[in-house]
Structures are given as structure tokens and as C-alpha cells.
C-alpha positions in Angstrom: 16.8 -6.8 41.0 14.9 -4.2 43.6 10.7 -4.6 43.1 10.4 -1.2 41.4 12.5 -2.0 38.7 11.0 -5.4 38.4 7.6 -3.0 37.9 9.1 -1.1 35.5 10.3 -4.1 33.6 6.7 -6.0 33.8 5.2 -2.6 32.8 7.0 -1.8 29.5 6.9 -5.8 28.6 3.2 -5.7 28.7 3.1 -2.3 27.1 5.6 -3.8 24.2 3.4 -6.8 24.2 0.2 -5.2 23.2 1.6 -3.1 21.0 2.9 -5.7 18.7 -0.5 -7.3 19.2 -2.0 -4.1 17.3 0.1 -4.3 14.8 0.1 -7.8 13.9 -4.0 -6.9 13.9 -3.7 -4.2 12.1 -1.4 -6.5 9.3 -4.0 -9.0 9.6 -7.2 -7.8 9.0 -6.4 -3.7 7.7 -4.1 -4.7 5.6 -5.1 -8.0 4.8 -1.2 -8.6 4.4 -0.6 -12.5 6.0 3.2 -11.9 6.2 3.1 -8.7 7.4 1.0 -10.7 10.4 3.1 -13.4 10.9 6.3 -11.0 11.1 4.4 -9.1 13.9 3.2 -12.1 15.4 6.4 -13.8 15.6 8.6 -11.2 17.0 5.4 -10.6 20.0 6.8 -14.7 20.6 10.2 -13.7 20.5 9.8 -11.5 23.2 7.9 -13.2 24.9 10.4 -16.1 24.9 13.3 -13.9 25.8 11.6 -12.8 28.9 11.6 -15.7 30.6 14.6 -15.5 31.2 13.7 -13.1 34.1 11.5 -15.0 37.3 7.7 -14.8 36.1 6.0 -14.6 39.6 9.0 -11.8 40.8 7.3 -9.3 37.8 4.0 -10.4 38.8 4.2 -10.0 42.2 5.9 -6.5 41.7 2.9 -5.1 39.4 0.9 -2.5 41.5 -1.7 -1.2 39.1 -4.1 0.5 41.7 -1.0 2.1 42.8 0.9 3.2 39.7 0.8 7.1 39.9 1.4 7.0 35.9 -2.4 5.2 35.2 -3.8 8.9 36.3 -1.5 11.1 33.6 -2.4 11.6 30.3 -2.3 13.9 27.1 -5.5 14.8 24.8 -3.5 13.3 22.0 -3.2 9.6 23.7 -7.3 9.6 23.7 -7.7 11.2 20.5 -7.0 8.9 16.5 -7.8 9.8 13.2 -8.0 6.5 11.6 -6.6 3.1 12.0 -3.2 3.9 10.8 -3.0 6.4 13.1 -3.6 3.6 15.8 -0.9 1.3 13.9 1.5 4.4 13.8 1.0 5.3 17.9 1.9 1.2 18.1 4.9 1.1 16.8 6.4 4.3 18.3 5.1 2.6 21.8 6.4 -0.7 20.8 9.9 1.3 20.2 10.1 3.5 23.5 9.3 -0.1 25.4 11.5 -2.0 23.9 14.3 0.8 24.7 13.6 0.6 28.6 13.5 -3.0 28.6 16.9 -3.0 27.0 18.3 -0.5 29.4 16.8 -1.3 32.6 17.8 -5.1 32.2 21.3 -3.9 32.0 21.4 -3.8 35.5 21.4 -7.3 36.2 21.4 -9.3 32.8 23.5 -7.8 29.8 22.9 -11.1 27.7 18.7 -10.4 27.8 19.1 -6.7 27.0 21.4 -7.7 23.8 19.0 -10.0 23.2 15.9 -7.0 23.5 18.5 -4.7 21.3 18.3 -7.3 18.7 14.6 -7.0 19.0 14.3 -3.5 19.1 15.8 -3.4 15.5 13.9 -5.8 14.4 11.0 -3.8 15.5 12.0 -0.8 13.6 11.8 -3.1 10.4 8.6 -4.1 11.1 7.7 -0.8 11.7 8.7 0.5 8.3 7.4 -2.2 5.9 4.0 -2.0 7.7 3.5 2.0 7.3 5.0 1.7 4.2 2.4 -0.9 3.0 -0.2 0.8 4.2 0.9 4.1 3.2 1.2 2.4 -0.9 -2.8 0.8 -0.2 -3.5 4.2 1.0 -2.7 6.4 -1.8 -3.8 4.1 -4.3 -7.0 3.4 -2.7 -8.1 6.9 -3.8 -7.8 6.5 -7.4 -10.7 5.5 -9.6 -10.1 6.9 -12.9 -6.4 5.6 -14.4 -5.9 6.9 -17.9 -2.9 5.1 -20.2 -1.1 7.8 -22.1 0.6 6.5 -25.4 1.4 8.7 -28.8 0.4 6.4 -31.2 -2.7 6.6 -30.4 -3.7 10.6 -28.8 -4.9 12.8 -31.1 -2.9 15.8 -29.6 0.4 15.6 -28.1 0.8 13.8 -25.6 1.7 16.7 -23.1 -1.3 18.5 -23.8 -3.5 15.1 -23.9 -2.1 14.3 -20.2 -3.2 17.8 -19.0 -6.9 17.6 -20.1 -7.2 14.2 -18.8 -5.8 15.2 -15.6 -8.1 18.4 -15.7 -11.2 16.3 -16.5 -10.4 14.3 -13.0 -8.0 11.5 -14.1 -7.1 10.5 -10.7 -3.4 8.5 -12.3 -1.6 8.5 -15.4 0.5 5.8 -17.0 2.8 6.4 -19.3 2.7 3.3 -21.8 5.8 4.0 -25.0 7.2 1.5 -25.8 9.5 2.5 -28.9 11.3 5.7 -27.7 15.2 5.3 -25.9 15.8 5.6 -22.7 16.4 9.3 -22.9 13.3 10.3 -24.6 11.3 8.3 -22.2 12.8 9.7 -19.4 12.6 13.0 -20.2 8.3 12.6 -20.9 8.2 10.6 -17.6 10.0 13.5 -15.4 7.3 16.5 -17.9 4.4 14.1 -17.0 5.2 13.5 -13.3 5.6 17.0 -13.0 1.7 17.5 -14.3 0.7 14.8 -12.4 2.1 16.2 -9.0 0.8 19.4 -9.8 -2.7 18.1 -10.1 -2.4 16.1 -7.0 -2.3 13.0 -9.4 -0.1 9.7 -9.3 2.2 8.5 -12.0 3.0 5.2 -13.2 5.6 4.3 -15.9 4.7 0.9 -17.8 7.2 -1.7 -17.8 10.7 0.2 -16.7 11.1 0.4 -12.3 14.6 1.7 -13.2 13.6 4.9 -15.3 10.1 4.9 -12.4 12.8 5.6 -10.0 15.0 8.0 -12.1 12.0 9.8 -13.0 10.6 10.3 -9.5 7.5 8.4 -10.5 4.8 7.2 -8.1 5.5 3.6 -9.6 5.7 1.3 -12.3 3.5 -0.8 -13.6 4.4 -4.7 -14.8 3.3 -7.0 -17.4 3.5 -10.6 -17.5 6.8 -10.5 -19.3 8.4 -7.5 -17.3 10.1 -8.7 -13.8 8.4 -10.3 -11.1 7.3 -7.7 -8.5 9.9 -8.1 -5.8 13.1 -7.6 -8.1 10.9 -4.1 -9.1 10.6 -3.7 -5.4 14.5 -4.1 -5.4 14.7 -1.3 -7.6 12.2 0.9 -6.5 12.2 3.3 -3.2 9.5 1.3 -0.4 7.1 4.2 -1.1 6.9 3.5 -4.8 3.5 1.4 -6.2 4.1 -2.0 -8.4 0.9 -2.7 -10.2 0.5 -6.1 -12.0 -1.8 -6.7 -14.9 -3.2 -10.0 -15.7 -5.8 -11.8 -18.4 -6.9 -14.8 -16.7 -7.6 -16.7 -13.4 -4.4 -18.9 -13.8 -2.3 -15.1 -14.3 -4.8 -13.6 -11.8 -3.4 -16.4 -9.1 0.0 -16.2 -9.7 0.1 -12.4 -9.7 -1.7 -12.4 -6.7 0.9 -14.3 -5.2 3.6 -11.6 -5.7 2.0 -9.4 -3.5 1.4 -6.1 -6.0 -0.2 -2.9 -5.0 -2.9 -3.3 -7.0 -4.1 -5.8 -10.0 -5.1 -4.9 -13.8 -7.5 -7.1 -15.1 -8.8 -7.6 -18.7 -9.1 -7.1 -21.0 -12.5 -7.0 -19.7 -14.3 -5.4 -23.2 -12.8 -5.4 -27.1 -10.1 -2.9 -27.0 -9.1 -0.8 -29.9 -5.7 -0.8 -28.9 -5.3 -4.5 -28.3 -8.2 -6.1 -31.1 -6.4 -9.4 -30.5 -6.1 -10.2 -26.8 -9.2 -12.6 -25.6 -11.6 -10.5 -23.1 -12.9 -12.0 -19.9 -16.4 -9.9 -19.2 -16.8 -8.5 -15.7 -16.8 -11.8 -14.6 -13.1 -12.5 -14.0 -13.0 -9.3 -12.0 -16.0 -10.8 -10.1 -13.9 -14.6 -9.6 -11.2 -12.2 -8.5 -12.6 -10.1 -5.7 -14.0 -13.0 -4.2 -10.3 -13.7 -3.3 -8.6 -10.4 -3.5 -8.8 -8.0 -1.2 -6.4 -5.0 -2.9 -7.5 -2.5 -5.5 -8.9 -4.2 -8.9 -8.3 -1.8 -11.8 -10.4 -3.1 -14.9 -8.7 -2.8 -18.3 -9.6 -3.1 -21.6 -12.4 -1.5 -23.9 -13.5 0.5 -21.0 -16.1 3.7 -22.0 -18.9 5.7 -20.1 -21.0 3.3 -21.1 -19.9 0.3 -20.0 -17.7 1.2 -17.0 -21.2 0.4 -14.9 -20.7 -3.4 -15.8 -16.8 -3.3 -14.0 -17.8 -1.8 -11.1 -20.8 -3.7 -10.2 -18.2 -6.7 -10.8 -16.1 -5.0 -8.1 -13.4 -3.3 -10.0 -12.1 -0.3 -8.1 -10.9 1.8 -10.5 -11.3 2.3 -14.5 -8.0 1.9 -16.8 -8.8 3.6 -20.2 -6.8 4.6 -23.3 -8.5 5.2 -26.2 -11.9 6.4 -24.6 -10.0 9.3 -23.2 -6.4 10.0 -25.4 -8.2 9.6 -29.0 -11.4 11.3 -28.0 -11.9 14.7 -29.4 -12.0 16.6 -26.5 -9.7 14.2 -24.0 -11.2 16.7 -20.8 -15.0 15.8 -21.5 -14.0 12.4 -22.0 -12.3 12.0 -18.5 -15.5 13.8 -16.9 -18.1 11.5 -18.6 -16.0 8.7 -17.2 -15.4 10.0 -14.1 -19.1 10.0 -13.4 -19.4 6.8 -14.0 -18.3 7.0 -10.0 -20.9 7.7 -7.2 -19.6 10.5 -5.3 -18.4 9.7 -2.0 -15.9 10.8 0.2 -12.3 10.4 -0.1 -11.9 6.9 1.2 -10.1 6.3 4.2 -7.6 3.2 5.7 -10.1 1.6 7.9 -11.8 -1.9 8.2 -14.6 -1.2 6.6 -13.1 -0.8 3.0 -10.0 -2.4 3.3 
């Protein structure tokens, strides 16, 4: 193999190499996501295991860095990124493009390595996707903090109208929570909810039913302890759709946890009216919980303006309320009051310093 191919070869391996290096960072400590990490991480090995099949100190010898005319030539865009997945997005497109001259160049000499490189190359694509789709979920949820339950046994006004005064009064995501209507029915209230919901530049859950969250177009489904285990909803679901999890305890706290869900629901953290006989935890479960959680913690239970204070000081992200909002007089003003319980910040963004 002629020394400037052997350049090109040690360039786009090194540029490959880094790359997955970022993203495997990016797994690790944006999104806090260990297999994620050790997906990145392994496939950076795999490379670097399949390029030994090529002479080490022939690529090293070939590199020129002081005289590569491409280290001079660049685009404002290169030096220019918005936030960090920005930086994990630019990765992976590099990692691709590398990965494709490595296949084709090696060709020339060795058609066994570039199958090999086309194998990873794929798998790079993969990687690609379930990371920005991960972060893409953490993302959009990260910006809700006031989740309002919708269910008709309990609103005071239909639920139509109740969903639109919540969402005026800020409700930043609605879930829709019947349990007793068929399939029909609560498919047809999903699709007239999402629709208010996009409208307002809300999200929207469904409780319980991934099959009907994806009929109805919803954002994404939320699961009990009795519903299916997050990744068969997963199996169900489009990769941009949420799976929330809710649990009452540490030993439920753990093992949701363990399925990996968008975001946990923890309480009941107060005496709800809608639930008088379901043990409550305080703030301090959600406090246990953070301590080993990194995602969004949505506290549940008996939540109103005057209390919501208490959750988030125990580090609960966002507020889950029914009855404070549906069966209030005025659902709008009910919303607001909540919503203030929030101090006003900016729209958070995917970077280190709050994921």
C-alpha cells in the first residue's frame, strides 16, 4: 500500500477513533446512560482490534501532520456548537464519513478488513440512533415541570375543556389516566387531547396502554407496576416515544430504575384524594432517590401550591397533580398557582451541568 494512502488510512482511523471516544463520553457522563457507554466503548475496541491487521509503524511512519494541507481548511460551522448534543451529533456523522473511507480505501489491498470496517460502519449507525434518540427523549422531557393527570371521574367540566385550561394555565404535559372506557372511546379522547397538547406546544402521555400511545400519536405512555415492563413498551412504541414508570417505594424505586425509563413517578408523596388508600412516602423517598438517580423525578400524589415547595427542595423535577388542578373550580388558575411553585429560569438545556 503506497505512503499516502497509508496517511489517509491513519488519518480517518484516528478521526473515527476520537469520535467514538465523544460519544461514549457523551453516553457516559451527559447522559448518564452506562450501556449506552459500554456500546460506544466497545465498538472504539473493535476497531481498534480490526486495525491491526494493517502494519502499525507503516501508518505511523506515513502520518505527516505539519504537512497535511487539510489541518489549514475549515468552515465557521466546524468551530461553532450549540450545546453538547450538538457536539454528540457532529460525532457521529464524523465517526460515519470515517468509517466509510476506511472501508473503501482498504479495498485496495485487504477486502477481508474493509468487510470487517462495513460491519462496523453499521454498527455505528445503531449506535448512532439509540444515542440521539436517548438524548433526544431526556431532552424533551427535561423541560416539563408541571404534569397534570386528566381523568373524568374526577374534573368538574368535561374533560376536553378541563385539558385546555390546564394547558392554558402552563401545564407543561398531560396524561390521560381512564381506565373504564373501550378501546375506541379511549382512542378517540387520546387523538382530541394530543391534538390540544401539540397545539400548545405540550407533551402527551397515555396511562397504561403503549399500543393505543402509538395509534394515538402520543408523546408516550406511562406504566404502572402491573402494566409491562418498559422494554416490551419500548417494543411497541416508535424510539422517539417517552416510557415513564411510577413507583411507591425504595424496593419499586430500584427495580424501576433498573428498566431504564424516561423518567420516574414517585409517591405518593402527600394523602391523595384520588388514591385515600395507598401509604405516602414524604419528600423523603424522592430525596433516597436522587441520590441514585440521575433522570427526571416527577413527584405524585396529594400535590398542591402549597406543598409542591417540600418536593422540589427533595429534588423532584416536576409536579404530577390531579385533583389540585381537574376538580378545582377554575382548572386555569389552578395550573398557574402551581406553576409558580417553579423559579423562573430558562428553558433547560442538554448539557453537563443539569444532566
Amino acid at each position: 500500500m503506497d505512503n499516502p494512502t497509508l496517511r489517509l488510512i491513519d488519518a480517518n482511523f484516528n478521526r473515527a477513533r476520537e469520535a467514538l471516544r465523544v460519544l461514549e463520553d457523551f453516553a457516559r457522563f451527559i447522559l448518564d446512560n452506562a450501556p449506552l457507554s459500554t456500546a460506544a466503548k466497545q465498538l472504539r475496541h473493535d476497531l481498534s482490534q480490526t486495525i491491526t491487521q494493517l502494519p502499525a509503524m507503516d501508518l505511523l511512519s506515513s502520518r505527516d501532520t505539519p504537512g497535511d494541507v487539510g489541518t489549514a481548511i475549515s468552515t465557521p460551522t466546524e468551530q461553532s456548537r450549540t450545546d453538547s448534543l450538538a457536539v454528540a451529533r457532529a460525532a457521529a456523522k464524523r465517526l460515519a464519513e470515517a468509517l466509510r473511507c476506511l472501508e473503501e480505501y482498504t479495498k485496495i489491498e485487504n477486502s477481508q478488513l474493509a468487510a470487517r470496517i462495513e460491519t462496523i460502519r453499521y454498527q455505528a449507525y445503531n449506535l448512532e440512533k439509540q444515542i440521539l434518540l436517548f438524548a433526544h427523549r431526556q431532552d424533551r422531557f427535561s423541560r416539563v415541570r408541571l404534569y397534570v393527570l386528566l381523568t373524568q371521574a374526577i374534573a368538574q367540566r368535561p374533560l376536553l375543556e378541563v385539558a385546555q385550561l390546564a394547558l392554558a394555565g402552563g401545564a407543561d404535559c398531560l396524561q390521560l389516566r381512564e381506565k373504564d372506557k373501550t378501546d375506541r372511546e379511549l382512542l378517540d379522547l387520546a387523538c382530541s387531547i394530543r391534538r390540544l397538547c401539540r397545539d400548545a406546544g405540550a407533551l402527551f402521555i397515555l396511562n397504561d396502554r403503549p399500543d393505543l400511545a402509538l395509534l394515538a400519536d402520543a408523546d408516550g405512555v406511562h406504566l404502572g407496576q402491573n402494566d409491562l415492563p418498559v422494554a416490551q413498551a419500548r417494543k411497541i412504541l416508535k424510539p422517539n416515544q417517552l416510557v415513564g414508570k411510577s413507583a411507591h417505594n425504595r424496593t419499586e424505586a430500584d427495580a424501576a430504575i433498573a428498566e431504564r425509563p424516561d423518567y420516574l413517578a414517585l409517591g405518593a408523596v402527600f394523602a391523595s384524594p384520588t388514591k385515600p388508600n395507598v401509604d405516602t412516602s414524604g419528600p423523603d423517598l424522592i430525596a433516597e432517590i436522587r441520590q441514585i438517580y440521575p433522570g427526571p423525578i416527577v413527584a405524585i400524589g396529594g400535590i398542591t401550591a402549597r406543598n409542591a415547595q417540600q418536593a422540589l427542595a427533595a429534588g423532584a423535577a416536576a409536579l404530577a397533580v390531579c385533583s389540585a388542578v381537574i376538580a378545582a373550580d377554575n382548572p386555569q388558575t389552578a395550573a398557574q398557582s402551581l406553576k409558580a411553585a417553579f423559579p423562573h429560569t430558562a428553558d433547560p438545556d442538554l448539557s453537563e451541568s443539569n444532566s
